[in-house]
mmCIF file of the N, C-alpha and C atoms, coordinates in Angstrom:
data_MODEL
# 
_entry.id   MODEL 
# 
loop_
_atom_site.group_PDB 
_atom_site.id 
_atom_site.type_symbol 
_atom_site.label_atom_id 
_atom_site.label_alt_id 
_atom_site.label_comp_id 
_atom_site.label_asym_id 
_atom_site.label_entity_id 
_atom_site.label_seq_id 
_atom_site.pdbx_PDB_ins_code 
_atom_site.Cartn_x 
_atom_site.Cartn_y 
_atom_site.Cartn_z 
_atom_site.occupancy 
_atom_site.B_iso_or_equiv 
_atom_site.pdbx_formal_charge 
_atom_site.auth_seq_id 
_atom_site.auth_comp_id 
_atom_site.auth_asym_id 
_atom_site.auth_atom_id 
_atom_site.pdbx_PDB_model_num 
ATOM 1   N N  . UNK A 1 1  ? 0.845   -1.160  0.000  1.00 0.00 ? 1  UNK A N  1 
ATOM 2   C CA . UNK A 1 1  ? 0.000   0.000   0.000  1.00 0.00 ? 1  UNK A CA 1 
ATOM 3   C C  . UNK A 1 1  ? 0.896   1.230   0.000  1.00 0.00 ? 1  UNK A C  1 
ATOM 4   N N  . UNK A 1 2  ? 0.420   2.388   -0.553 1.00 0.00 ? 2  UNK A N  1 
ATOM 5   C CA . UNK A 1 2  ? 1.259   3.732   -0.590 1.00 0.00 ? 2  UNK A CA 1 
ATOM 6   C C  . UNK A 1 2  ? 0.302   4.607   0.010  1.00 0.00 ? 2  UNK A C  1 
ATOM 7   N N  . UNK A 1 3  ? 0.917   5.325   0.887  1.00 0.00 ? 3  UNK A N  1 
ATOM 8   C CA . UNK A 1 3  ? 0.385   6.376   2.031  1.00 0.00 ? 3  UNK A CA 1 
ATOM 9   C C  . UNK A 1 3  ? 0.798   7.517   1.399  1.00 0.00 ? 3  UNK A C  1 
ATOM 10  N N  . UNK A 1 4  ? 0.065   8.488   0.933  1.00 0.00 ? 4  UNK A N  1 
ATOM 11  C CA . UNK A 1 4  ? 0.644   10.069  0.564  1.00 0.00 ? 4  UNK A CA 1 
ATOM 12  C C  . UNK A 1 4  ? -0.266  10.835  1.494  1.00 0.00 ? 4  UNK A C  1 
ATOM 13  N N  . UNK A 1 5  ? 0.878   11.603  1.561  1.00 0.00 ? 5  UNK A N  1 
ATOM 14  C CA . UNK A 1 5  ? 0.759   13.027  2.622  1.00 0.00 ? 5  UNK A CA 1 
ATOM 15  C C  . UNK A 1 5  ? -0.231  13.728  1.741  1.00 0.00 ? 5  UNK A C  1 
ATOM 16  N N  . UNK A 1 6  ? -1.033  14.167  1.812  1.00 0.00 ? 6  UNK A N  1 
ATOM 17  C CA . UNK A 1 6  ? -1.817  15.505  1.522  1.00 0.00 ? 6  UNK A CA 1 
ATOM 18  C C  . UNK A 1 6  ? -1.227  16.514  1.400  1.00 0.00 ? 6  UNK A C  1 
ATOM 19  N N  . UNK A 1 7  ? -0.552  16.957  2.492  1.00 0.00 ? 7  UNK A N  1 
ATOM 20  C CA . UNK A 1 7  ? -0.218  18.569  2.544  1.00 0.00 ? 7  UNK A CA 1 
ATOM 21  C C  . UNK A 1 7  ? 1.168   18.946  1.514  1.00 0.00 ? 7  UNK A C  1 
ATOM 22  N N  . UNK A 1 8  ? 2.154   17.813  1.596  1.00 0.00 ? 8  UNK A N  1 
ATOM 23  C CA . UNK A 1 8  ? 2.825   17.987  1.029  1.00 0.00 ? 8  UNK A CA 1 
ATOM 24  C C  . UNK A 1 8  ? 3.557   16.843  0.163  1.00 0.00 ? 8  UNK A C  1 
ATOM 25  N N  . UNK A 1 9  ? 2.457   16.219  -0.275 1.00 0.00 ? 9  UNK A N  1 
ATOM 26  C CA . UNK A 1 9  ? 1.980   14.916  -1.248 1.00 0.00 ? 9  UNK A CA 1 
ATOM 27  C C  . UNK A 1 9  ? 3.455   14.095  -1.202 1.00 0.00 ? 9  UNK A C  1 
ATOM 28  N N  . UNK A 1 10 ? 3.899   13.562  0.145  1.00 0.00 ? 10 UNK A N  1 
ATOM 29  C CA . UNK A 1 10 ? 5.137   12.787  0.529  1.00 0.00 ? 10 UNK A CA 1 
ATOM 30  C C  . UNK A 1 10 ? 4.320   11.489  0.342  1.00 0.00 ? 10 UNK A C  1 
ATOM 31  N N  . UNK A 1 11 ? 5.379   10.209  0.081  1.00 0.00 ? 11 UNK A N  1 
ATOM 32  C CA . UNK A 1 11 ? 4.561   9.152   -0.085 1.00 0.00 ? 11 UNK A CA 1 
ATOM 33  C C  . UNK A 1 11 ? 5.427   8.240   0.754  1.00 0.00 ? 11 UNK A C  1 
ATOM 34  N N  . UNK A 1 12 ? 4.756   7.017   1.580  1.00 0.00 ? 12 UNK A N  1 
ATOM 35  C CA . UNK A 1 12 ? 5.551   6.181   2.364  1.00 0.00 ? 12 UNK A CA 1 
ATOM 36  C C  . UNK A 1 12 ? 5.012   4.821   1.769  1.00 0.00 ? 12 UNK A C  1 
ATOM 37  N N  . UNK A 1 13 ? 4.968   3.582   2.807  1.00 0.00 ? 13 UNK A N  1 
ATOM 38  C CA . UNK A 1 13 ? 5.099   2.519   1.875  1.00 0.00 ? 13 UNK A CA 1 
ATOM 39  C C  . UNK A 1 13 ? 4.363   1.897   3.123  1.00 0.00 ? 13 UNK A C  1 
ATOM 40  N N  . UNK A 1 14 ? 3.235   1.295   3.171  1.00 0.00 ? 14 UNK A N  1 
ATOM 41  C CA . UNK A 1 14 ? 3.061   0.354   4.650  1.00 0.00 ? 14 UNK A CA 1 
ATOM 42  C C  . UNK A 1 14 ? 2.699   -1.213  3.898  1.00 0.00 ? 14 UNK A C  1 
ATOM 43  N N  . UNK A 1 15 ? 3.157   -1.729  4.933  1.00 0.00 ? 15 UNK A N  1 
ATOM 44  C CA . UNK A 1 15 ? 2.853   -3.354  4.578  1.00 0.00 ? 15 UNK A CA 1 
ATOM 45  C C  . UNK A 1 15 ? 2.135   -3.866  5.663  1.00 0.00 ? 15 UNK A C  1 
ATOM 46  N N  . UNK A 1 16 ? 1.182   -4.382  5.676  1.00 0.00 ? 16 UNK A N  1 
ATOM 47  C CA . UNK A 1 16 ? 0.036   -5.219  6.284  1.00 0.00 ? 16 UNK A CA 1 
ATOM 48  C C  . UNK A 1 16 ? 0.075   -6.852  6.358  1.00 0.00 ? 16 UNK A C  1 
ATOM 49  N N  . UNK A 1 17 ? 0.179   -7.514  7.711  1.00 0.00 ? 17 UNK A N  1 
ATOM 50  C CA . UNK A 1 17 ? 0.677   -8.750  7.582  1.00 0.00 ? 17 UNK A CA 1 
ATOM 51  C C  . UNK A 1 17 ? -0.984  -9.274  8.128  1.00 0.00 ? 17 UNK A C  1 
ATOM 52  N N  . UNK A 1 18 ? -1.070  -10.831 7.487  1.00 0.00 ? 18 UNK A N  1 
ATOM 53  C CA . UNK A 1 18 ? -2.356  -11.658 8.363  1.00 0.00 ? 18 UNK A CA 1 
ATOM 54  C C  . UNK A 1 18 ? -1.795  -13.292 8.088  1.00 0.00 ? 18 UNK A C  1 
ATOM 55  N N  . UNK A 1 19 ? -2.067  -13.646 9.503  1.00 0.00 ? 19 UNK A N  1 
ATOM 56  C CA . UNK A 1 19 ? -1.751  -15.350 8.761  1.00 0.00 ? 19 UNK A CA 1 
ATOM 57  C C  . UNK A 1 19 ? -2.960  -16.212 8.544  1.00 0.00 ? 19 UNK A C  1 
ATOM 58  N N  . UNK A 1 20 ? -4.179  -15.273 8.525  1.00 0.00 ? 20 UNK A N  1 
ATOM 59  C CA . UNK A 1 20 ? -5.496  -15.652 7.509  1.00 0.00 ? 20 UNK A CA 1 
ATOM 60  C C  . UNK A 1 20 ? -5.446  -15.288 6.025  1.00 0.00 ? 20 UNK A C  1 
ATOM 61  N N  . UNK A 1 21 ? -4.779  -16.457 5.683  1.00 0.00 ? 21 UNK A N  1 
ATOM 62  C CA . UNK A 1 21 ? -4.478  -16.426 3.990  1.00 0.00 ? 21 UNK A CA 1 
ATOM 63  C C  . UNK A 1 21 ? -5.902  -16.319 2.784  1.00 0.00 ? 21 UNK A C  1 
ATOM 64  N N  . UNK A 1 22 ? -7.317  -16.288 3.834  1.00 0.00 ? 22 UNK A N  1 
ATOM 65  C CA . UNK A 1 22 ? -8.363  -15.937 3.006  1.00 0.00 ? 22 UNK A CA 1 
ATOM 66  C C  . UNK A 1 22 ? -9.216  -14.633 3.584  1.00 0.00 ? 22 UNK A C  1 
ATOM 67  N N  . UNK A 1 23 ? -8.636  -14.170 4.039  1.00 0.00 ? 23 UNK A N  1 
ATOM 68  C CA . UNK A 1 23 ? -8.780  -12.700 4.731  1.00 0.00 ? 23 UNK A CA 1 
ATOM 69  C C  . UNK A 1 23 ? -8.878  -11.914 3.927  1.00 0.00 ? 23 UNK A C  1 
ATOM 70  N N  . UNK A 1 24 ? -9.981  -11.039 3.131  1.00 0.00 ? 24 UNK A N  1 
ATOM 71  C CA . UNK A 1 24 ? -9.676  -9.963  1.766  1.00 0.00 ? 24 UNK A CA 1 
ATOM 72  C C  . UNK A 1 24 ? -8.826  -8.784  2.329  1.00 0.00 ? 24 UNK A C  1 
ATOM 73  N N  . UNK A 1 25 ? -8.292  -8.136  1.010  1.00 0.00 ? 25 UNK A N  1 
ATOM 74  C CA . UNK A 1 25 ? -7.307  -6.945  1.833  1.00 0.00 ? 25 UNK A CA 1 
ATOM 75  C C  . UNK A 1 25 ? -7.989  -5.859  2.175  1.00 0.00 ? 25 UNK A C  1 
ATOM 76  N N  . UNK A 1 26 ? -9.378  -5.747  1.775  1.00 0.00 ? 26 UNK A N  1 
ATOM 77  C CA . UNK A 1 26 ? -10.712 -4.815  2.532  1.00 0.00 ? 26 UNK A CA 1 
ATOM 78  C C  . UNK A 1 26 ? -10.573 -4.844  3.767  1.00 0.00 ? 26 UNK A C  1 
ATOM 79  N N  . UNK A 1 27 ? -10.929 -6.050  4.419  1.00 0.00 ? 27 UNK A N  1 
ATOM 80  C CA . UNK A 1 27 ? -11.317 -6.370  5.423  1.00 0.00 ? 27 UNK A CA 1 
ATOM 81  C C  . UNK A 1 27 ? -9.660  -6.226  6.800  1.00 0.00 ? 27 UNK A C  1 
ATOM 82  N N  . UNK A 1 28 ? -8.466  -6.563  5.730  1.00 0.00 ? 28 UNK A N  1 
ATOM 83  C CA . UNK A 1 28 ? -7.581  -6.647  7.005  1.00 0.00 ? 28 UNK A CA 1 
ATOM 84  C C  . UNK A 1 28 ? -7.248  -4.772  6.610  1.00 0.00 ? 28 UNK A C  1 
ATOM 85  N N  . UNK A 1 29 ? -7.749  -4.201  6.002  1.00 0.00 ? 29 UNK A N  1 
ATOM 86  C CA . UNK A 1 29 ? -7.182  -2.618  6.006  1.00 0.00 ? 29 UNK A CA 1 
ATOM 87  C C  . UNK A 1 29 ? -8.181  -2.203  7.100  1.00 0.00 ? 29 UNK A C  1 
ATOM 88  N N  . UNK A 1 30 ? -9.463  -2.728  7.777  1.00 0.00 ? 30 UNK A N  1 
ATOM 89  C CA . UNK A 1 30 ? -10.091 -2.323  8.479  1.00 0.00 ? 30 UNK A CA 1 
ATOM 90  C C  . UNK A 1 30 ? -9.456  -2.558  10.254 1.00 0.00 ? 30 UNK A C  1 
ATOM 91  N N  . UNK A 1 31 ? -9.406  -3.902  9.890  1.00 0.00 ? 31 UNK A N  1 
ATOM 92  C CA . UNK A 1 31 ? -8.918  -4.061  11.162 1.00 0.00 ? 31 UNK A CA 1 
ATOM 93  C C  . UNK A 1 31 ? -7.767  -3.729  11.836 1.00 0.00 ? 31 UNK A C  1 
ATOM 94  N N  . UNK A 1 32 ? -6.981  -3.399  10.836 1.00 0.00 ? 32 UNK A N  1 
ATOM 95  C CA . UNK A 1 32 ? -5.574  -2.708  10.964 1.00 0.00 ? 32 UNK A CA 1 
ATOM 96  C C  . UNK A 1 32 ? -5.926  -1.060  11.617 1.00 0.00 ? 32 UNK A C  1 
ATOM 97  N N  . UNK A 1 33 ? -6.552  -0.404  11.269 1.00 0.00 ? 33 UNK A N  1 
ATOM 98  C CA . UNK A 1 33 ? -7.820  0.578   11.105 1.00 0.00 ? 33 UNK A CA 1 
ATOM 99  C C  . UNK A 1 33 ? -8.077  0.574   12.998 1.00 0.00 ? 33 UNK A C  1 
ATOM 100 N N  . UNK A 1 34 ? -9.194  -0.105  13.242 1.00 0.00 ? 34 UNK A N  1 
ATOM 101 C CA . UNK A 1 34 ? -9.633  -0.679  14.583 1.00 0.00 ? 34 UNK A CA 1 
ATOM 102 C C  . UNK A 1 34 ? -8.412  -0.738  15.361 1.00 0.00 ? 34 UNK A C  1 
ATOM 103 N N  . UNK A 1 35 ? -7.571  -1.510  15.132 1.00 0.00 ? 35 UNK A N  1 
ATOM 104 C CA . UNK A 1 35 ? -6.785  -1.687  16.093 1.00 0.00 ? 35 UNK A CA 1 
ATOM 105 C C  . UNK A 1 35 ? -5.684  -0.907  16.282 1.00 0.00 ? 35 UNK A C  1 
ATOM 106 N N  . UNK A 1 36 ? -5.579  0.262   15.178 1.00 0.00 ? 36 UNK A N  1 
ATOM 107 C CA . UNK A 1 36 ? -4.563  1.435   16.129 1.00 0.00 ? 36 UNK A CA 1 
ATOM 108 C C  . UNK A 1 36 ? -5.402  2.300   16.739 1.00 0.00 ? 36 UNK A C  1 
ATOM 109 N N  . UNK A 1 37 ? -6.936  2.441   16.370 1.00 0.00 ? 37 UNK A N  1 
ATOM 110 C CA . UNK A 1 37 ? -8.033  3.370   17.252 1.00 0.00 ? 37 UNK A CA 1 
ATOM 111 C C  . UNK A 1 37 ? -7.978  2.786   18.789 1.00 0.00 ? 37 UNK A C  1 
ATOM 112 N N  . UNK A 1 38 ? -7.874  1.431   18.891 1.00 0.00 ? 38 UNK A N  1 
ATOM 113 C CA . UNK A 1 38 ? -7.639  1.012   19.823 1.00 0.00 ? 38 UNK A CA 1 
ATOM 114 C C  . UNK A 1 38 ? -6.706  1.312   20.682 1.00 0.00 ? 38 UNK A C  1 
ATOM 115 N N  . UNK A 1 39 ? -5.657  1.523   20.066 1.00 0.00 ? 39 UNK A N  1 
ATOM 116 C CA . UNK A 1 39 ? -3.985  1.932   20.520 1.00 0.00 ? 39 UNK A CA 1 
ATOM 117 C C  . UNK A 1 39 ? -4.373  3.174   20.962 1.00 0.00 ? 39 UNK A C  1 
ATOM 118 N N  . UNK A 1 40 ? -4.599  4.162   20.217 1.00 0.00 ? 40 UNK A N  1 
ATOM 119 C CA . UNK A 1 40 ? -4.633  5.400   20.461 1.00 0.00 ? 40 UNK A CA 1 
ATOM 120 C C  . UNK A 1 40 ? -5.403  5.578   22.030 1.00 0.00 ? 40 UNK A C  1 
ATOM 121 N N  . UNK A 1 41 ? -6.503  5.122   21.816 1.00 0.00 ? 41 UNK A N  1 
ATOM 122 C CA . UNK A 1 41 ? -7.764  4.897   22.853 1.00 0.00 ? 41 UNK A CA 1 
ATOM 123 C C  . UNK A 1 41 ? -7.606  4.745   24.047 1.00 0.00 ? 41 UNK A C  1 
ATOM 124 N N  . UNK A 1 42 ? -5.621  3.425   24.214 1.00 0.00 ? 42 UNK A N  1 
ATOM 125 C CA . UNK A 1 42 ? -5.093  3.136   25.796 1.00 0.00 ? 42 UNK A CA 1 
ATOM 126 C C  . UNK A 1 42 ? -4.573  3.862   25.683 1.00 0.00 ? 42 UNK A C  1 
ATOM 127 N N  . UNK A 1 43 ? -3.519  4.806   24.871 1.00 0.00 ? 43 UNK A N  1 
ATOM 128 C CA . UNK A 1 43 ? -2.890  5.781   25.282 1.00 0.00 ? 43 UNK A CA 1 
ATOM 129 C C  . UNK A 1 43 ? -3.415  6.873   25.962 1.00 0.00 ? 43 UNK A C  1 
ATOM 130 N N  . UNK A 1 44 ? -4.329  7.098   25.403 1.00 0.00 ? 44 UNK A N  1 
ATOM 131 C CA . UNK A 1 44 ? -4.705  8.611   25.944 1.00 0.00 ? 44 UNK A CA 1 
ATOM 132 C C  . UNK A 1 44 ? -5.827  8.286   27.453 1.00 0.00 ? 44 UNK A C  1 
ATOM 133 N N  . UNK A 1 45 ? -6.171  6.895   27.420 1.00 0.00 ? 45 UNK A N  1 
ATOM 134 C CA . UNK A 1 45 ? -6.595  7.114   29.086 1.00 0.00 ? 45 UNK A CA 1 
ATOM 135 C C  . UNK A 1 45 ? -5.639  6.368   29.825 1.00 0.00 ? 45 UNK A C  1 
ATOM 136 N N  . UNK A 1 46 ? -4.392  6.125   29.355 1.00 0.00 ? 46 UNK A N  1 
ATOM 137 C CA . UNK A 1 46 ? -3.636  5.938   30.224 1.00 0.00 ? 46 UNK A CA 1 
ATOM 138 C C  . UNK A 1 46 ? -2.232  6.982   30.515 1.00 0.00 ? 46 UNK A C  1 
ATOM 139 N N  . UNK A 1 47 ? -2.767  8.225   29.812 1.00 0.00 ? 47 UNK A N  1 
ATOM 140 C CA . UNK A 1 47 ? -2.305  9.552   30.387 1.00 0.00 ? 47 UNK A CA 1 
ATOM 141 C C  . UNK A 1 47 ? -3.399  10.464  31.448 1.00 0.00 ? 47 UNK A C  1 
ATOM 142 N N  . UNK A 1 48 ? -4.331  10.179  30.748 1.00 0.00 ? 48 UNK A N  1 
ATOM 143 C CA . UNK A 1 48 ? -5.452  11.074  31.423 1.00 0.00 ? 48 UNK A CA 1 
ATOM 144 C C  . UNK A 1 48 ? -5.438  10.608  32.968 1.00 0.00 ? 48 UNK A C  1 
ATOM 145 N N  . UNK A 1 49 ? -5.063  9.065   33.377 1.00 0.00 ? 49 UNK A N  1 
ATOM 146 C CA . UNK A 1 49 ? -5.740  8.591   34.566 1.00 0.00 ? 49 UNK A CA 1 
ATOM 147 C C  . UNK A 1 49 ? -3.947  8.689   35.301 1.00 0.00 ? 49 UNK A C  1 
ATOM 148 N N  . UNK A 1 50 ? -3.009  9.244   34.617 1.00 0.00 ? 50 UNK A N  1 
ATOM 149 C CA . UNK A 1 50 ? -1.655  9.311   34.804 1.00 0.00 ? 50 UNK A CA 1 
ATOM 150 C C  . UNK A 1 50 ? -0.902  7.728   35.270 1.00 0.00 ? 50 UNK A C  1 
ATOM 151 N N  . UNK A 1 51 ? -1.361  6.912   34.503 1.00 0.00 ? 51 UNK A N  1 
ATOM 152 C CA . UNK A 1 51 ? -0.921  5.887   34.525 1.00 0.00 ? 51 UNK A CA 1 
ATOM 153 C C  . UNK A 1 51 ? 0.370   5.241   33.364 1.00 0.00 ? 51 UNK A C  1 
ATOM 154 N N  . UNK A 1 52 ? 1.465   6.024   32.826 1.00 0.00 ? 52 UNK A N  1 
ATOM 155 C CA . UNK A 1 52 ? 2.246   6.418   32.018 1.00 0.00 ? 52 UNK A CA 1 
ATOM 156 C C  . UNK A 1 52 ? 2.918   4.893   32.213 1.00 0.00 ? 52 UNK A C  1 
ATOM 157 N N  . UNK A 1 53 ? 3.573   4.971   34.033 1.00 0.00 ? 53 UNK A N  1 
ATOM 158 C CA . UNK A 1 53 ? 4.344   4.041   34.196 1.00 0.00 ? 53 UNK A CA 1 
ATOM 159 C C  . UNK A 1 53 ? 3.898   2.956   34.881 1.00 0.00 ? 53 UNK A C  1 
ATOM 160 N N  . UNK A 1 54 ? 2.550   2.491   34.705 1.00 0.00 ? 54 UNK A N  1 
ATOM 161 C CA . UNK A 1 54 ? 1.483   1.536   35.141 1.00 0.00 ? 54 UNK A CA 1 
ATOM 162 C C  . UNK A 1 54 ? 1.777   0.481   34.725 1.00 0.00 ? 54 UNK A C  1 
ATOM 163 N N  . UNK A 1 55 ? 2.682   -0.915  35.408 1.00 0.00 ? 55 UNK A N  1 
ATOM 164 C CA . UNK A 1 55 ? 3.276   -2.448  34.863 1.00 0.00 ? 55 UNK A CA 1 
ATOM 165 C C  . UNK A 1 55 ? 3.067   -2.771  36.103 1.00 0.00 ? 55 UNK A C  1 
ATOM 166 N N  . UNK A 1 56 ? 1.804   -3.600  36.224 1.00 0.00 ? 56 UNK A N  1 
ATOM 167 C CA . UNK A 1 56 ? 1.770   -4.778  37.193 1.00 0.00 ? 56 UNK A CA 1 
ATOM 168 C C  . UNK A 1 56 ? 1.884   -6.174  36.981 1.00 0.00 ? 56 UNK A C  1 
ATOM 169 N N  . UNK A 1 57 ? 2.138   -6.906  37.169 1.00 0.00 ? 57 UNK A N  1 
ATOM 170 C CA . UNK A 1 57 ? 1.903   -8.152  36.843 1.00 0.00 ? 57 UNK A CA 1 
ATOM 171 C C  . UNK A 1 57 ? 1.410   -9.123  37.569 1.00 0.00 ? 57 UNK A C  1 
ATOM 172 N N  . UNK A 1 58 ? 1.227   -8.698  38.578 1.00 0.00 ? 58 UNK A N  1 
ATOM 173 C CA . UNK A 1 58 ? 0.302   -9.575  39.918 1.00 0.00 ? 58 UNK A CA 1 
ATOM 174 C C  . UNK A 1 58 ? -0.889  -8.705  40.401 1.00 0.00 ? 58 UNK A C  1 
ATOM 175 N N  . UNK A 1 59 ? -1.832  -9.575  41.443 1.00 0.00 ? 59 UNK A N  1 
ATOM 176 C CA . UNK A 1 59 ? -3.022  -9.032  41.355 1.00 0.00 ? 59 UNK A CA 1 
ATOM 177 C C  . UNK A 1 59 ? -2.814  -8.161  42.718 1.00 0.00 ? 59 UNK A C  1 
ATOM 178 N N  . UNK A 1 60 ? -2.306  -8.468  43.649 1.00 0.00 ? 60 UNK A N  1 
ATOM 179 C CA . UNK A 1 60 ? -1.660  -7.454  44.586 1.00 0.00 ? 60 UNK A CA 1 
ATOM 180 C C  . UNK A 1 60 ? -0.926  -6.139  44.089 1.00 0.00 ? 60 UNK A C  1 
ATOM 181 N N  . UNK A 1 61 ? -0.329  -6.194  42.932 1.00 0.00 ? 61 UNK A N  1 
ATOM 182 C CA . UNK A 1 61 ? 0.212   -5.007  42.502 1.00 0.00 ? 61 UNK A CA 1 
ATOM 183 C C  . UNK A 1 61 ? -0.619  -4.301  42.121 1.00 0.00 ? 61 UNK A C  1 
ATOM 184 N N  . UNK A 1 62 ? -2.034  -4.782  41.551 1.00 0.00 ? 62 UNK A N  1 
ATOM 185 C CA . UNK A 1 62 ? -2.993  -3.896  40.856 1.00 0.00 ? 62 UNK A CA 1 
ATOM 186 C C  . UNK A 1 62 ? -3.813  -3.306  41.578 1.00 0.00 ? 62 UNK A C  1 
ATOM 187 N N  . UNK A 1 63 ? -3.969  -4.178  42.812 1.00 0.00 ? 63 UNK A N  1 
ATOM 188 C CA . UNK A 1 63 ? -5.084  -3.656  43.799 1.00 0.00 ? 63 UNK A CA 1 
ATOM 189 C C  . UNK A 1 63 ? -4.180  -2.526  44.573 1.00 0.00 ? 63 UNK A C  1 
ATOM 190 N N  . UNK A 1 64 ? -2.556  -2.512  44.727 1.00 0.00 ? 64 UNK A N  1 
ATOM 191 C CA . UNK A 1 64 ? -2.029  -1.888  45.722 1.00 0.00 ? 64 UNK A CA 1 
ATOM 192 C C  . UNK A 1 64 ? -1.942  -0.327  44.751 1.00 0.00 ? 64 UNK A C  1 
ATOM 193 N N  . UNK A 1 65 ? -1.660  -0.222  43.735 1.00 0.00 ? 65 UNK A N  1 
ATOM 194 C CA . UNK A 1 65 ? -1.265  0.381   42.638 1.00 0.00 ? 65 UNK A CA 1 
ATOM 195 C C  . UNK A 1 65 ? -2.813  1.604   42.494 1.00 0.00 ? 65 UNK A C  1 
ATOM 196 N N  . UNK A 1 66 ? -3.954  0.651   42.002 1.00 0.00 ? 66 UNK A N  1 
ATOM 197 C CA . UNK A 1 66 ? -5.366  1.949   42.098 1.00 0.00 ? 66 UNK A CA 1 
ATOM 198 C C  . UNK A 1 66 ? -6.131  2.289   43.504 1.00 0.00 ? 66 UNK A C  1 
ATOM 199 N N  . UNK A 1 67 ? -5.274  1.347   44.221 1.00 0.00 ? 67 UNK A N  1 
ATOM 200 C CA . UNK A 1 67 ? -5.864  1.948   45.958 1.00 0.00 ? 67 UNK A CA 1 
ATOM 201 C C  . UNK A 1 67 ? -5.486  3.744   46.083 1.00 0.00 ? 67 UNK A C  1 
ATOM 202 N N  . UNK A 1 68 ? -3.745  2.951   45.916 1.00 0.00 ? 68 UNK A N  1 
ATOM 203 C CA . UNK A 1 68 ? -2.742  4.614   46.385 1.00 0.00 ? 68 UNK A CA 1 
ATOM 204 C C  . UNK A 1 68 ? -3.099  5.263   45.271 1.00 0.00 ? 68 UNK A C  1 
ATOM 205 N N  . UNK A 1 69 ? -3.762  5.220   43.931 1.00 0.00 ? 69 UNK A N  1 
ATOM 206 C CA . UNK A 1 69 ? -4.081  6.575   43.092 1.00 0.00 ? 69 UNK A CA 1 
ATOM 207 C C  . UNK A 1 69 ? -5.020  6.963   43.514 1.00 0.00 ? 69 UNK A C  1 
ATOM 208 N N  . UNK A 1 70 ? -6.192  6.264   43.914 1.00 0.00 ? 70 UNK A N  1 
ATOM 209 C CA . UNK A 1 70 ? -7.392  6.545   44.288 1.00 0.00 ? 70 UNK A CA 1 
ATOM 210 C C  . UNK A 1 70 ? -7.338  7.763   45.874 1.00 0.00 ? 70 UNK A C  1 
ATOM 211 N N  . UNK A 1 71 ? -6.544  7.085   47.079 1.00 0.00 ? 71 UNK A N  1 
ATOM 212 C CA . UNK A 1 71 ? -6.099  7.858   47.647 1.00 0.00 ? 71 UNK A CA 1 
ATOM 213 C C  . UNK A 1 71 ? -5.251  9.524   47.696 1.00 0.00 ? 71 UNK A C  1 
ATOM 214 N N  . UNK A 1 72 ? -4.370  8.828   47.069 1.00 0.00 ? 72 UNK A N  1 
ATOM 215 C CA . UNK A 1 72 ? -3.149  10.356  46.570 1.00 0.00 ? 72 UNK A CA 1 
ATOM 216 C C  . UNK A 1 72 ? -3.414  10.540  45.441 1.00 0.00 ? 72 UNK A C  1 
ATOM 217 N N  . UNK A 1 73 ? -4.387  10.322  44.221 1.00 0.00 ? 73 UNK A N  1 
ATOM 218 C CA . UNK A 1 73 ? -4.666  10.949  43.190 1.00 0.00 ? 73 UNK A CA 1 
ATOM 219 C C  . UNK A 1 73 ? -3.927  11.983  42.798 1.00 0.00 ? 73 UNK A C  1 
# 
């Protein structure tokens, strides 16, 4: 696929991977689509809720982790 800039009609190159070999390329340009809205979507409430450097990996870390925001917000 070729991506051109609008403003200043630059062109880049993206490649789209699926290992559903009957997947149309409609359908995986959508979901490709979806799933950086998605991306975007944790980023920005995981600034808003200031959770930048938020890595738990246990369930004690998670409960200890939104107690003290909830508290010291």
């Amino acid at each position: 696929m070729v991506k051109t800039n609008i403003k200043n009609l630059s062109t880049s190159h993206v490649i789209l991977f699926s290992s559903d070999l009957d997947l149309a390329y409609d359908k995986l340009i959508d979901y490709y689509s979806l799933r950086f809205q998605l991306e975007f979507n944790f980023r920005d409430a995981k600034q808003f809720w200031g959770l930048e450097d938020f890595m738990n990996v246990s369930q004690a870390g998670v409960t200890q982790a939104a107690n003290k925001r909830v508290l010291y917000g």
